[in-house]
C-alpha positions as CSV (number, residue, x, y, z in Angstrom):
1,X,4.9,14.7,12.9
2,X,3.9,14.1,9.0
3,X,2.2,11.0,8.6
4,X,5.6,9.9,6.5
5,X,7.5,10.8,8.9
6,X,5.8,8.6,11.6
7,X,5.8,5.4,9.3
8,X,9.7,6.2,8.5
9,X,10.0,6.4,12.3
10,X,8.4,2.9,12.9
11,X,9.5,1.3,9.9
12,X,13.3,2.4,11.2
13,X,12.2,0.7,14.8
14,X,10.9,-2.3,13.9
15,X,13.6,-3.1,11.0
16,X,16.1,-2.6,13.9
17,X,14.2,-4.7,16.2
18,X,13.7,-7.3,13.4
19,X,17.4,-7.1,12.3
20,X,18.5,-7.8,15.8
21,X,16.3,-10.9,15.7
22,X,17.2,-12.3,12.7
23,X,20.8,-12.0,13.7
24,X,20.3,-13.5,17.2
25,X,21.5,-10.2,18.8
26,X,17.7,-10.2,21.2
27,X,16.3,-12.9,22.5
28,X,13.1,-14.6,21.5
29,X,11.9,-15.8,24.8
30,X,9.3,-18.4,24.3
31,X,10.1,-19.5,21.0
32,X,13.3,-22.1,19.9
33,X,16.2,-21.4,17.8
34,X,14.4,-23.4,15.0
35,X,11.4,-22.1,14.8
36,X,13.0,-18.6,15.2
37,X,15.3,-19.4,12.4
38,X,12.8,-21.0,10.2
39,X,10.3,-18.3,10.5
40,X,12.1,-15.2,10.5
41,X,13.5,-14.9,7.0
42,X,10.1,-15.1,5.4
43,X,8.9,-12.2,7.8
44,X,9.6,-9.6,4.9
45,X,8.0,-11.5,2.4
46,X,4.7,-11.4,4.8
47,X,5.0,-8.2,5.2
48,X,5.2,-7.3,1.8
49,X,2.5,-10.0,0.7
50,X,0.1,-8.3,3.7
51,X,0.4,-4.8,2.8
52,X,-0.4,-5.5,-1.1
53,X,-3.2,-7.4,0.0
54,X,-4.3,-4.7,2.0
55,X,-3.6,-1.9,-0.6
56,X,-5.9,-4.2,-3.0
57,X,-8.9,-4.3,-0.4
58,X,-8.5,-0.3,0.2
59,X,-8.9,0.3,-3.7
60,X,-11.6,-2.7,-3.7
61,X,-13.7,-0.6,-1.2
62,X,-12.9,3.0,-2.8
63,X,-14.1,2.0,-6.0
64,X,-17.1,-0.4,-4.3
65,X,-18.0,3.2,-2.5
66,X,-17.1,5.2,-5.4
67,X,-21.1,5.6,-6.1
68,X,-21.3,7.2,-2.5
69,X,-19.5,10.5,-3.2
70,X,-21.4,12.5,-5.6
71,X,-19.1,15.5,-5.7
72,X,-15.6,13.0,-6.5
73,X,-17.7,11.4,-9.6
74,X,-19.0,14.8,-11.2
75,X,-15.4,15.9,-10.9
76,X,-14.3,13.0,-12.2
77,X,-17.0,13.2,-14.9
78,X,-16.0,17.1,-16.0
79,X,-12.9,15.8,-16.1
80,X,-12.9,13.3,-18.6
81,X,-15.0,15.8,-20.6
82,X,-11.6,17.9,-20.7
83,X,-9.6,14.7,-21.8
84,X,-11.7,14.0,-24.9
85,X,-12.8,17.3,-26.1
86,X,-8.3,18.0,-25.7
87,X,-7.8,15.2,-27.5
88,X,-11.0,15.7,-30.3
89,X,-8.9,19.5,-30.9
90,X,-6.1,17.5,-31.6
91,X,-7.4,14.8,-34.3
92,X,-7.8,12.1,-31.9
93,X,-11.0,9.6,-32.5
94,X,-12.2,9.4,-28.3
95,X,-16.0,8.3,-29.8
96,X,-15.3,4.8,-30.7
C-alpha cells in the first residue's frame, strides 16, 4: 500500500467516524451533548489549522537543515546556473 493510498484509507475512516459523530449516529460516551455539539463542528477547521502549521514547521526545518546536505545544494547550485545562462541566451538581464 502507497503511502496515498494509506492516508486516503484513513482519511475515509476517520471522516466516517467523524461524520457519524457530528450527526449523533455513535455515541460519545463521556462527554455531553453540548460539549459534543459545541466542539465538533470546529474539528475540521483544527484539522486543517494543525496540518498547515505542521507543513510550515516541516519546510522551517528543511530549509534550517538545508546547509546539512551538500549534494541537494550543489544540485541546486548547477541548477540555477542553467536558469540564468537559459535566460542570458535569451536577452534576459539575471545579473542585476
Amino acid at each position: 500500500m502507497s503511502r496515498f493510498t494509506a492516508f486516503l484509507a484513513y482519511s475515509a475512516v476517520a471522516s466516517l467516524i467523524y461524520t457519524a459523530l457530528l450527526f449523533n449516529l455513535l455515541p460519545l460516551p463521556g462527554v455531553s451533548r453540548e460539549v459534543k455539539e459545541d466542539l465538533l463542528p470546529v474539528v475540521p477547521w483544527w484539522t486543517l489549522v494543525s496540518f498547515g502549521s505542521y507543513l510550515l514547521w516541516q519546510v522551517g526545518w528543511a530549509l534550517f537543515n538545508f546547509n546539512d546536505v551538500p549534494e541537494a545544494y550543489e544540485s541546486l547550485m548547477v541548477d540555477i546556473k542553467n536558469a540564468k545562462d537559459f535566460l542570458r541566451e535569451r536577452g534576459v538581464d539575471v545579473d542585476s
